[in-house]
VEXDO-19865 format. One record per residue: residue in one letter; x, y, z of N, C-alpha, C in turn. Coordinates in steps of 0.05 Angstrom, whole numbers, always signed. Example, Ala and Ser with C-alpha at 12.3 -4.5 7.8 and 13.67 -1.06 7.14 Angstrom:
// residues 2
VEXZA  rest  n_c1  n_c2  n_c3  ca_c1  ca_c2  ca_c3  c_c1  c_c2  c_c3
VEXZA  A  +264  -114  +156  +246  -90  +156  +264  -66  +156
VEXZA  S  +257  -45  +142  +273  -21  +143  +258  +1  +157
// end
This chain:
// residues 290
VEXZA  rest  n_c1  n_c2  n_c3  ca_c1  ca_c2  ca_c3  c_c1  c_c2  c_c3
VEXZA  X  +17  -24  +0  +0  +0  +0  +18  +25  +0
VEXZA  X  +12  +41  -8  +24  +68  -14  +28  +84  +8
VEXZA  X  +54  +89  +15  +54  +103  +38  +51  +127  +43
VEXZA  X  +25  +143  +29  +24  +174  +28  -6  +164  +34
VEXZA  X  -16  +145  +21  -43  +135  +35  -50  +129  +61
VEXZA  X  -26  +109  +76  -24  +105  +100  -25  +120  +124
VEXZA  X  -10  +140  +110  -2  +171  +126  -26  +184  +131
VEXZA  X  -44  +183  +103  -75  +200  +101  -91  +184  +125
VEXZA  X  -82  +156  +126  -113  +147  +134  -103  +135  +162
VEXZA  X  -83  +141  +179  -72  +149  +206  -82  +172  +218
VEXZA  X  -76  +198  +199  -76  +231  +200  -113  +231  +197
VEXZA  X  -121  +213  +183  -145  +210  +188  -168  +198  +214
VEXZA  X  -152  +177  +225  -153  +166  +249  -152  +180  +273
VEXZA  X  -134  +192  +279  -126  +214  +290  -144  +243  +306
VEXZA  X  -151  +242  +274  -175  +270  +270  -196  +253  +284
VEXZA  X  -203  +227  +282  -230  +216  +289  -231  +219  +321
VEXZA  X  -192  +201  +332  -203  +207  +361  -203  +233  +373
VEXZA  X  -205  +259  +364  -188  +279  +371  -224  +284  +375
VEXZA  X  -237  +289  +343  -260  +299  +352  -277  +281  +369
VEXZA  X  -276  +256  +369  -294  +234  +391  -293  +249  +422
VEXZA  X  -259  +258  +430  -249  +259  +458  -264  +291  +462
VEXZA  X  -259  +312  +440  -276  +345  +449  -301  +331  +454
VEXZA  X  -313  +312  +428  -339  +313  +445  -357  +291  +470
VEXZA  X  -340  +279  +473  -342  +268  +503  -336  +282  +520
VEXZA  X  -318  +310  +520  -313  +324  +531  -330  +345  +545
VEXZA  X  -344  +364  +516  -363  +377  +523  -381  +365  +529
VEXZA  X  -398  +336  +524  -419  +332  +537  -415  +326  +565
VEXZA  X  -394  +315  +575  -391  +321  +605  -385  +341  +616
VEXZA  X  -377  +364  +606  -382  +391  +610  -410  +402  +614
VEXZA  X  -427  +394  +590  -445  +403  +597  -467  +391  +613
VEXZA  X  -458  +360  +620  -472  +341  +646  -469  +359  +664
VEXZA  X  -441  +373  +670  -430  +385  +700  -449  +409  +704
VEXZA  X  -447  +419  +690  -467  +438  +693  -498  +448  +693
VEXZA  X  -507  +413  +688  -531  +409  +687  -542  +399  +715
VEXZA  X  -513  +383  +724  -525  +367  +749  -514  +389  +772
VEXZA  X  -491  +402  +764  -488  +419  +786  -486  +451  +780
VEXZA  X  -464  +472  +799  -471  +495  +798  -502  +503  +793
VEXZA  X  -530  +493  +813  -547  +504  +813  -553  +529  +835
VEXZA  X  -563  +547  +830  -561  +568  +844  -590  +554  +871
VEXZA  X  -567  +547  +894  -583  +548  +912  -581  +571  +932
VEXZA  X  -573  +593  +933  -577  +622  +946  -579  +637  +933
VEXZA  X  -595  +664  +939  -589  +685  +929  -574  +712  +950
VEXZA  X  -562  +720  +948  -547  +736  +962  -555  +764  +956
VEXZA  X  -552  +793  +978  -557  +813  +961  -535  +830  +984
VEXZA  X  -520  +849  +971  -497  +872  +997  -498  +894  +987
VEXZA  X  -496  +913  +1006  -491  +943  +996  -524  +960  +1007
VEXZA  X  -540  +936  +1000  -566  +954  +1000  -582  +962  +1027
VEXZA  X  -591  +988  +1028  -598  +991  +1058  -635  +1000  +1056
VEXZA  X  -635  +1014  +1028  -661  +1032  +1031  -687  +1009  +1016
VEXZA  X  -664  +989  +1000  -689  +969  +992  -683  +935  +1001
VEXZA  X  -702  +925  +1008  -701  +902  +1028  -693  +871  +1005
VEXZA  X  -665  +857  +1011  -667  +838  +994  -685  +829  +976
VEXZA  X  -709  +821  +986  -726  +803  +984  -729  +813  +953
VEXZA  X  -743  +848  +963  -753  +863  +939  -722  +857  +906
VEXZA  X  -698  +875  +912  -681  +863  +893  -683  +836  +882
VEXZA  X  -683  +814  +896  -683  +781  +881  -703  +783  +868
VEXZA  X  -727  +789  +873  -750  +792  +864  -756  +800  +838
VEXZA  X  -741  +832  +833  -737  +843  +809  -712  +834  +791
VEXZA  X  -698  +807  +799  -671  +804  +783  -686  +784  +773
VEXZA  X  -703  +766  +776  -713  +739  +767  -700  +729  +764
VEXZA  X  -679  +723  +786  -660  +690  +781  -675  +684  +803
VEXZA  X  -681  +651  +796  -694  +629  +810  -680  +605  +816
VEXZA  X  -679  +594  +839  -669  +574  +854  -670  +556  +830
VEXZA  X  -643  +539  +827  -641  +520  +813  -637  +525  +793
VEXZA  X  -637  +545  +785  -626  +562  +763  -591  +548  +756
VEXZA  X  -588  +542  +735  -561  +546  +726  -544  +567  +732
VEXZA  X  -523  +576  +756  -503  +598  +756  -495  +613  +733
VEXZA  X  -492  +597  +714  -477  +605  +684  -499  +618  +661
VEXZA  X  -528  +604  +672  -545  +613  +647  -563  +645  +659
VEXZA  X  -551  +653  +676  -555  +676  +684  -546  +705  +673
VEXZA  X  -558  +715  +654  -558  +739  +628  -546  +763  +649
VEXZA  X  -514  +766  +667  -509  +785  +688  -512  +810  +677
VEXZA  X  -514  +816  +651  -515  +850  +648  -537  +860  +641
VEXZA  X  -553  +840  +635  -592  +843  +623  -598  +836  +653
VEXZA  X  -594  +828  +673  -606  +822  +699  -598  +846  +711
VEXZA  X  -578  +854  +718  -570  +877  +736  -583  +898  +725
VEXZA  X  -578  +905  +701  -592  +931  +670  -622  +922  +694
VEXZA  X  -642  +902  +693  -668  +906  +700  -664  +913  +730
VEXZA  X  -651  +907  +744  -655  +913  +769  -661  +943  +779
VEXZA  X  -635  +954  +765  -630  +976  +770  -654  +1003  +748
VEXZA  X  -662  +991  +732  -683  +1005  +721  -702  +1007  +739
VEXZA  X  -710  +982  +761  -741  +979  +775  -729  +1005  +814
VEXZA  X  -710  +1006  +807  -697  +1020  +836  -685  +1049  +834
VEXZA  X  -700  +1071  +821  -678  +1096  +824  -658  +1100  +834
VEXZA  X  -662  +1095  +861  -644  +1099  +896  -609  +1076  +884
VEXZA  X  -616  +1061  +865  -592  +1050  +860  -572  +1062  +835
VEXZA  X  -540  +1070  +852  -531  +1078  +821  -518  +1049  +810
VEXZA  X  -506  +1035  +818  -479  +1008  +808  -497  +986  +817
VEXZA  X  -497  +960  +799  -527  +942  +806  -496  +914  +793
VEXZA  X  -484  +899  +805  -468  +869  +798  -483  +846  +804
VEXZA  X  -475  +837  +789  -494  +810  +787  -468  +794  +784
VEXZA  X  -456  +781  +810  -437  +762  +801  -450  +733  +816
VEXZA  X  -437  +706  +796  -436  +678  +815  -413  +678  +828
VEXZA  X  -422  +658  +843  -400  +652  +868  -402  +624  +876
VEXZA  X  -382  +620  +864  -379  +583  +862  -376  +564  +882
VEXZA  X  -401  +545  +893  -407  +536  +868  -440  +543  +858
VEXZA  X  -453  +555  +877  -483  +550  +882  -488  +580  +888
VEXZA  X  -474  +602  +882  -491  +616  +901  -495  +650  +872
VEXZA  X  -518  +662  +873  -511  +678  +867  -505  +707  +884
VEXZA  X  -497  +718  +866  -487  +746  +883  -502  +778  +884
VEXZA  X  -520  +794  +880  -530  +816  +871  -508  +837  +892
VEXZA  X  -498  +852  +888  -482  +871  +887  -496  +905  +890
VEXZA  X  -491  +917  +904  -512  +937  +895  -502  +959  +904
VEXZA  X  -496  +985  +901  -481  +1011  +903  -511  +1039  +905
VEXZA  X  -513  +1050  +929  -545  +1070  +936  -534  +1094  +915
VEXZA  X  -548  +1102  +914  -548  +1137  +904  -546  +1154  +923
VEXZA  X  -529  +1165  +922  -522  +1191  +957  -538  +1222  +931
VEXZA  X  -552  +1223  +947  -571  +1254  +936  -541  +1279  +936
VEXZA  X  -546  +1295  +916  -521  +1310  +926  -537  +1343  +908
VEXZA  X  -548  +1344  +887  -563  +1370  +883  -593  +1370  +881
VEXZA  X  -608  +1394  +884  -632  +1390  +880  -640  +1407  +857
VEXZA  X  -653  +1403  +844  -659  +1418  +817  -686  +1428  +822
VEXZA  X  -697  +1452  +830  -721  +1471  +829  -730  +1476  +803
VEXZA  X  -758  +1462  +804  -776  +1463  +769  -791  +1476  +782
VEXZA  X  -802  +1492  +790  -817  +1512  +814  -831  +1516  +832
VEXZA  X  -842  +1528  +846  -859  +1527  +872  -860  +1505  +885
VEXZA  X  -870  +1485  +862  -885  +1456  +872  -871  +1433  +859
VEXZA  X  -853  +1434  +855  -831  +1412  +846  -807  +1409  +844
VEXZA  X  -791  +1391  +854  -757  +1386  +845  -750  +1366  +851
VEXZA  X  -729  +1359  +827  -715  +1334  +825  -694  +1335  +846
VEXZA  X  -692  +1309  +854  -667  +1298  +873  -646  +1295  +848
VEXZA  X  -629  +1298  +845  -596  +1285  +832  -575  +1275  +847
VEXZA  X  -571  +1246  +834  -544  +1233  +850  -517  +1251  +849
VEXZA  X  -500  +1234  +862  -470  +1244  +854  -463  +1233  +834
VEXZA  X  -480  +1213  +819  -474  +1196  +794  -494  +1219  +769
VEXZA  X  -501  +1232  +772  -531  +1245  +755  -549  +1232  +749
VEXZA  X  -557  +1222  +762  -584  +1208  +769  -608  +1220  +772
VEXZA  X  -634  +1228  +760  -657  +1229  +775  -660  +1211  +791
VEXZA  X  -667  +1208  +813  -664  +1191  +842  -698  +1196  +847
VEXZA  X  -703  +1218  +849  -734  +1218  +856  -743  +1247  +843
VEXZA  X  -773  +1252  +844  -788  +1269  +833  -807  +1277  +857
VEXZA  X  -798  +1299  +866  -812  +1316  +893  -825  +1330  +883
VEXZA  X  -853  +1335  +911  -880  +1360  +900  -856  +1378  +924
VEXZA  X  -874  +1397  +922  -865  +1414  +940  -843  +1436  +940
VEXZA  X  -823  +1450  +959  -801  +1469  +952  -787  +1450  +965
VEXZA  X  -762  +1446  +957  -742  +1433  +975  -736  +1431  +1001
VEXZA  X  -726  +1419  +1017  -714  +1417  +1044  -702  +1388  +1053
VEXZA  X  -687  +1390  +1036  -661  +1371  +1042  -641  +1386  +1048
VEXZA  X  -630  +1404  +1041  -611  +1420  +1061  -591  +1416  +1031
VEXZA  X  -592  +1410  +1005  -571  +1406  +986  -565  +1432  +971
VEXZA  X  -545  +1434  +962  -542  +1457  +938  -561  +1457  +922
VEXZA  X  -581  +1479  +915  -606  +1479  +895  -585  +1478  +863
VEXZA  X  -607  +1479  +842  -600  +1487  +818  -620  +1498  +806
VEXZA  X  -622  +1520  +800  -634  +1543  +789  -621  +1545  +759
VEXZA  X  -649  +1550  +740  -647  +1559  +722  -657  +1543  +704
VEXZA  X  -657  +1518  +706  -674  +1496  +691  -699  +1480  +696
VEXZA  X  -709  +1463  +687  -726  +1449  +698  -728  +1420  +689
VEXZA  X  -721  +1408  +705  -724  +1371  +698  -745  +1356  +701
VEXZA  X  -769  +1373  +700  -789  +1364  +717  -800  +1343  +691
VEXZA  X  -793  +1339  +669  -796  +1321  +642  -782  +1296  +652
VEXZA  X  -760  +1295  +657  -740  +1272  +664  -758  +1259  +680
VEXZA  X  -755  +1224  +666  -760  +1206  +687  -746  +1199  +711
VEXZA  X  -760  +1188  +731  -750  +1189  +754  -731  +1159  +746
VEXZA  X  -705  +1154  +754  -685  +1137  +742  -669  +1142  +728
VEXZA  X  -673  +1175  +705  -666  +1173  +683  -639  +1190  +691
VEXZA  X  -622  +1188  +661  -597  +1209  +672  -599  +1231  +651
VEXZA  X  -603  +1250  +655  -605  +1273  +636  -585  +1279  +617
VEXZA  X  -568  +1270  +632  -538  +1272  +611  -536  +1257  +582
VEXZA  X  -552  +1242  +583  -548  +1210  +577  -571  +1215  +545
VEXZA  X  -568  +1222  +521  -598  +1221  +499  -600  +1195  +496
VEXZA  X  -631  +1192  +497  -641  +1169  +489  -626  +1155  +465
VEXZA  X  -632  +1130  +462  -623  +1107  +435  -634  +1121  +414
VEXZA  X  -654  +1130  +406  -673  +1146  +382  -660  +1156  +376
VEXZA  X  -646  +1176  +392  -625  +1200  +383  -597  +1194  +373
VEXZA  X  -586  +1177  +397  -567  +1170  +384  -554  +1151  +356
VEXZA  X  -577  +1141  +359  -570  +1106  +345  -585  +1116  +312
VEXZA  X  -576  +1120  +297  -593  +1127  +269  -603  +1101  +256
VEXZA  X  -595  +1080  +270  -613  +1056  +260  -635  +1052  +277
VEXZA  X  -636  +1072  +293  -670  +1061  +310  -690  +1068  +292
VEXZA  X  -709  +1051  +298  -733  +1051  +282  -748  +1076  +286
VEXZA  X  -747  +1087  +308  -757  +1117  +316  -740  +1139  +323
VEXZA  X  -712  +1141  +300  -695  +1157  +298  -711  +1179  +298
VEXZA  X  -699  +1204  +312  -704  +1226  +317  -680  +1246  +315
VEXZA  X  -686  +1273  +316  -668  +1292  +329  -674  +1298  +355
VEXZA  X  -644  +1312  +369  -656  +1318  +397  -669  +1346  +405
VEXZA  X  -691  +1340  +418  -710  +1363  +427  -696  +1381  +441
VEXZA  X  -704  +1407  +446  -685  +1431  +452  -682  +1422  +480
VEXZA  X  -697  +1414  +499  -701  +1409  +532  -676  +1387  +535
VEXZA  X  -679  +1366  +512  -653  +1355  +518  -622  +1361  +519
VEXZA  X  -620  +1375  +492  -601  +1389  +493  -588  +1403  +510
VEXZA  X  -608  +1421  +527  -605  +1433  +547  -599  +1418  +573
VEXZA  X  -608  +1396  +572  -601  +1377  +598  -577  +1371  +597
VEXZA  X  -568  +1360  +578  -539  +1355  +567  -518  +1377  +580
VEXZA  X  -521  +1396  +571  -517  +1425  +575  -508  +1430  +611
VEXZA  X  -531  +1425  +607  -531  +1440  +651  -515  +1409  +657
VEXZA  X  -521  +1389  +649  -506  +1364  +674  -473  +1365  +666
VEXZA  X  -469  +1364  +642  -438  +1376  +638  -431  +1397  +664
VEXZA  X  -441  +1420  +658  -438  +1435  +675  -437  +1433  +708
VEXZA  X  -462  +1421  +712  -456  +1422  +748  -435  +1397  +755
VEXZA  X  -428  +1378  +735  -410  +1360  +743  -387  +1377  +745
VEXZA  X  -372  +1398  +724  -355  +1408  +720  -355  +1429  +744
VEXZA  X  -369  +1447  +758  -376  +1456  +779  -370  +1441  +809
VEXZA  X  -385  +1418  +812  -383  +1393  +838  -357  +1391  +839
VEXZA  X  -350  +1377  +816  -310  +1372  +818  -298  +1375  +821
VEXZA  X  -303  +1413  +813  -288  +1435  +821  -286  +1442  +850
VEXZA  X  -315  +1445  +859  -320  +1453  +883  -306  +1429  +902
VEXZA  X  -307  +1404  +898  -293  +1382  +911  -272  +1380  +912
VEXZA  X  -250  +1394  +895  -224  +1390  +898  -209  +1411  +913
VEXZA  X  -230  +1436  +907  -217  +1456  +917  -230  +1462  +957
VEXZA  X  -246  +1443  +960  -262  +1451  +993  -279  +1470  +985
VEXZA  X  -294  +1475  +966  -304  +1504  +964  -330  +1492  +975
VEXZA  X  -343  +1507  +993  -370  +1492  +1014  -386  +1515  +1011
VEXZA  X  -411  +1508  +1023  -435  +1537  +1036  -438  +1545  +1008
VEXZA  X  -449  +1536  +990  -461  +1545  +963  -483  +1540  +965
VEXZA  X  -498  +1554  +961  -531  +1555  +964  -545  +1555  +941
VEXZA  X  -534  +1557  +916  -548  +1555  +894  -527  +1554  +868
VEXZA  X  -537  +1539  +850  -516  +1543  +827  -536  +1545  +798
VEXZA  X  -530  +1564  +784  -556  +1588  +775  -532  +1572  +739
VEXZA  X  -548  +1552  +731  -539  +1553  +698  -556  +1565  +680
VEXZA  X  -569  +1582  +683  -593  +1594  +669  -574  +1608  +639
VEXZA  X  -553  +1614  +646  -542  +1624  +623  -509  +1608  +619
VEXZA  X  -514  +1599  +593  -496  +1580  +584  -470  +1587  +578
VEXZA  X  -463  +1611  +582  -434  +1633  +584  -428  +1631  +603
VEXZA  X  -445  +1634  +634  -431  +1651  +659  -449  +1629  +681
VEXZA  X  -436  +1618  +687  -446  +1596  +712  -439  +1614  +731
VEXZA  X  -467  +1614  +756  -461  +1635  +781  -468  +1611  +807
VEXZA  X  -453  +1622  +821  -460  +1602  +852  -460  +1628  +870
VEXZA  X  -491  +1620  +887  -498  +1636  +907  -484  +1623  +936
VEXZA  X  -458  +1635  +948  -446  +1632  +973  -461  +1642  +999
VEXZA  X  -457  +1633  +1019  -461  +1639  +1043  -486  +1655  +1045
VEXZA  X  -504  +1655  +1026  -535  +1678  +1021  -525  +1696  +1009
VEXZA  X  -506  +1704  +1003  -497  +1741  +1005  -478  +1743  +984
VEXZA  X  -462  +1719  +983  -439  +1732  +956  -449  +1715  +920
VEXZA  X  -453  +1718  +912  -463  +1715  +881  -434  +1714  +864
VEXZA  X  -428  +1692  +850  -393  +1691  +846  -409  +1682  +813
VEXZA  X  -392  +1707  +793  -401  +1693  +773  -373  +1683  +751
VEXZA  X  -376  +1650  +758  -354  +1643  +743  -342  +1645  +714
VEXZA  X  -370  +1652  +696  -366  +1650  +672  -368  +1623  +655
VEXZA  X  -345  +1611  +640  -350  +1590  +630  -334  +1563  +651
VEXZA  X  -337  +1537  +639  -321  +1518  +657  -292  +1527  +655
VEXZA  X  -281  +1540  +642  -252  +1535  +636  -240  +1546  +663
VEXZA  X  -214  +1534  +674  -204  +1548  +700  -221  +1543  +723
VEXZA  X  -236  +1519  +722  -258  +1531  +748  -243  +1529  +771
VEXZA  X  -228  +1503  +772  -207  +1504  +805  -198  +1521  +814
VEXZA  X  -187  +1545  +791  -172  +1575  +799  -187  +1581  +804
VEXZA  X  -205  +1586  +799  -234  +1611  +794  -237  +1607  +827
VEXZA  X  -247  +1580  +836  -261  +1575  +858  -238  +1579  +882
VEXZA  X  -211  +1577  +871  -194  +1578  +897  -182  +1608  +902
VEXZA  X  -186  +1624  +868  -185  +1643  +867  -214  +1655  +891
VEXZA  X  -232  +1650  +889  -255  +1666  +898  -253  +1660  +933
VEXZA  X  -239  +1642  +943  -237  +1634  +966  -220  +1657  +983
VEXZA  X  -202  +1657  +961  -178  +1678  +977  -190  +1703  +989
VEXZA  X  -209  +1712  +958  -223  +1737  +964  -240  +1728  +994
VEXZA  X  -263  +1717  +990  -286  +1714  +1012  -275  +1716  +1043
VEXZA  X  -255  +1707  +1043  -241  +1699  +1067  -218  +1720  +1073
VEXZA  X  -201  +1727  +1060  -188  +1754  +1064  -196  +1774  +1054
VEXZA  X  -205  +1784  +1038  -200  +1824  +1030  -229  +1828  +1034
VEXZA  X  -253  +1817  +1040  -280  +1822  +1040  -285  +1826  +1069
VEXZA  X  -306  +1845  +1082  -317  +1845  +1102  -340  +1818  +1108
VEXZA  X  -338  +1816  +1127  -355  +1792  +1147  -382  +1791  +1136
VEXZA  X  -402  +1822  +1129  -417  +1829  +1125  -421  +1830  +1092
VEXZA  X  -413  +1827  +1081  -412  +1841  +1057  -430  +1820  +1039
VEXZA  X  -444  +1838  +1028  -461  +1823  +1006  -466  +1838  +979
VEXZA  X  -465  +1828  +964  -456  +1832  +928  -454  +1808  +912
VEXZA  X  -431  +1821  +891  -423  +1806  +872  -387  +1801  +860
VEXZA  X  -386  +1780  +865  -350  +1768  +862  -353  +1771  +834
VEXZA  X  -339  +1773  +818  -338  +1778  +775  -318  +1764  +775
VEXZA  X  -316  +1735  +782  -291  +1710  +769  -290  +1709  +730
VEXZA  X  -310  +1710  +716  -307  +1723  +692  -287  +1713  +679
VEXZA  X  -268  +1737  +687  -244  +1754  +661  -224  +1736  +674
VEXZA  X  -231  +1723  +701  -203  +1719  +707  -187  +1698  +694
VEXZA  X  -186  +1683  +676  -170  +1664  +660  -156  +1682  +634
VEXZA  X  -162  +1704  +638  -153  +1726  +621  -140  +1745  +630
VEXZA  X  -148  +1759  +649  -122  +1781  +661  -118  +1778  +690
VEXZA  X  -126  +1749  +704  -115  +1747  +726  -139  +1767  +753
VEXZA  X  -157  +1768  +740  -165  +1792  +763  -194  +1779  +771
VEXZA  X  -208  +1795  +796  -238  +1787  +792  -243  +1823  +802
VEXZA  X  -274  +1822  +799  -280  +1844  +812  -302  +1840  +823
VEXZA  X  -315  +1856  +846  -326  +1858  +875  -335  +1888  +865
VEXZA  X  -366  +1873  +877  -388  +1899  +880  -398  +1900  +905
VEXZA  X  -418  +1912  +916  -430  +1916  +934  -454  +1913  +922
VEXZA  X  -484  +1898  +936  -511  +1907  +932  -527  +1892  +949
VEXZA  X  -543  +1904  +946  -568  +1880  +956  -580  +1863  +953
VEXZA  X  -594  +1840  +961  -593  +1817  +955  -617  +1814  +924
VEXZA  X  -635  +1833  +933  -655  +1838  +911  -635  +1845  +883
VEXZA  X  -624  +1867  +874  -603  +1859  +853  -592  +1837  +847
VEXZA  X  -583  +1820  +858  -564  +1804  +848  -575  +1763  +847
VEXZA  X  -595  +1767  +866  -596  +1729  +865  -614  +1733  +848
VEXZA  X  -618  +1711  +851  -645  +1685  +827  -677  +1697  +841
VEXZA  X  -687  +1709  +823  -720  +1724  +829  -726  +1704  +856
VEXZA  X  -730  +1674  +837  -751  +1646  +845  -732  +1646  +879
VEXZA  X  -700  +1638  +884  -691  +1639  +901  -691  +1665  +925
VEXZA  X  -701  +1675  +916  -702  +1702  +931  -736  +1704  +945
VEXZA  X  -752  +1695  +934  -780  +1697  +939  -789  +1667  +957
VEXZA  X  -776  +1651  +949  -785  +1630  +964  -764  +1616  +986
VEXZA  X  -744  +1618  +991  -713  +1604  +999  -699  +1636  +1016
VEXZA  X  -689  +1654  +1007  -679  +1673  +1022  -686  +1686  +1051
VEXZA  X  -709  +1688  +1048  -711  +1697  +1081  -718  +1672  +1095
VEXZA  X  -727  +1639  +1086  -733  +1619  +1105  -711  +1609  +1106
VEXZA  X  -693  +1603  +1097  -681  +1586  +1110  -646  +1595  +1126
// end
């Protein structure tokens, strides 16, 4: 017999046990996982304001469940859709039986005034967290000048819908001016928070994006600091500290002009009254109560 034949039908042999052994392989692979790794716990950490029970509930993994056939980014994605109060939602196993739900709160950190009788909570993540009647009294930095009172409660303003973004959605759209504008202000008060966080800048009582040039933060009731655009804000804010705290009287109420300063280094300081210088809405409802 020809020995290039022999060779073929060895090399052929070969191939036979090679694929016999993968698939005796994977079917006891997939025995193992049939007979075991069944999820007999469910686990849930981190969470304080919603009660296990409720999370397992909304993840729909069920006892006996396969560990592995558990969809972790379409399960966590639903969790955290059914829970505002949650920003970070993990869905891990934990071998051999157990699953894991993972869960990170939303710490409230601004309030957004849509007027008299409404305002949104916002995380430190930008979160709508909740949708309040009423005037505020959480004690947070307000935000004046917009209104979210459209935004679903869960939703992130920052964030355009799939329609908008995705030009293969079936209900492609452009984005509506309110969105835009949301976009707009959450850029902003992030770039503001960050600032204010790195530099200690505290006791801000309002942060006024009403005009998309000159971001103002109302200090201590009385000083009105108008930053201008994001650029420089760390200076601006550590710049404005120096002032409030040394060359200003105790008393003094006006207006700080941070502005120009990424341009000639300067700010300028007025004197007035409070009626001149704050937010109408903040002045009528918030200034003399609290």
């Amino acid at each position: 017999m020809d020995k290039s034949r022999v060779k073929k039908r060895k090399r052929r042999r070969w191939i036979g046990y090679i694929a016999f052994l993968v698939l005796v392989l994977t079917g006891a692979a997939a025995l193992c996982l049939a007979m075991f790794f069944r999820t007999k716990e469910i686990v849930v950490t981190g969470n304080d304001r919603y009660s296990a029970e409720e999370l397992i509930s909304a993840s729909g993994i069920q006892l006996e469940q396969n560990i592995f056939t558990v969809d972790r980014e379409r399960t966590a994605a639903q969790i955290k859709s059914v829970f505002s109060y949650l920003e970070e939602v993990q869905v891990v196993p934990v071998m051999p039986t157990t699953m894991e739900i993972r869960v990170v709160e939303s710490v409230p950190q601004l309030t957004v005034v849509n007027s008299a009788g409404s305002y949104s909570l916002l995380s430190t993540g930008g979160r709508v967290i909740e949708q309040c009647e009423g005037l505020a009294g959480e004690g947070l930095p307000l935000v004046v000048g917009v209104d979210f009172s459209w935004c679903a409660q869960g939703a992130y303003p920052e964030e355009l819908p799939p329609e908008v973004t995705n030009r293969r959605h079936k209900e492609h759209r452009e984005a509506t001016d309110r969105e835009l504008e949301a976009v707009r202000v959450m850029q902003t008060l992030r770039y503001v928070t960050a600032a204010a966080e790195k530099t200690g800048f505290g006791d801000i009582d309002y942060i006024d994006v009403s005009d998309e040039l000159c971001t103002a933060l109302l200090w201590d009731k009385r000083v009105l600091l108008r930053l201008g655009t994001e650029l420089d804000l760390e200076r601006k804010l550590t710049f404005a500290m120096a002032i409030l705290e040394g060359e200003l009287e105790e008393d003094f109420t006006g207006v700080v002009d941070l502005s120009v300063l990424s341009k000639n280094s300067k700010a300028y300081t007025g004197e007035a009254k409070p009626e001149e210088f704050m937010d109408s809405f903040y002045l009528e409802h918030f200034y003399k109560y609290t």
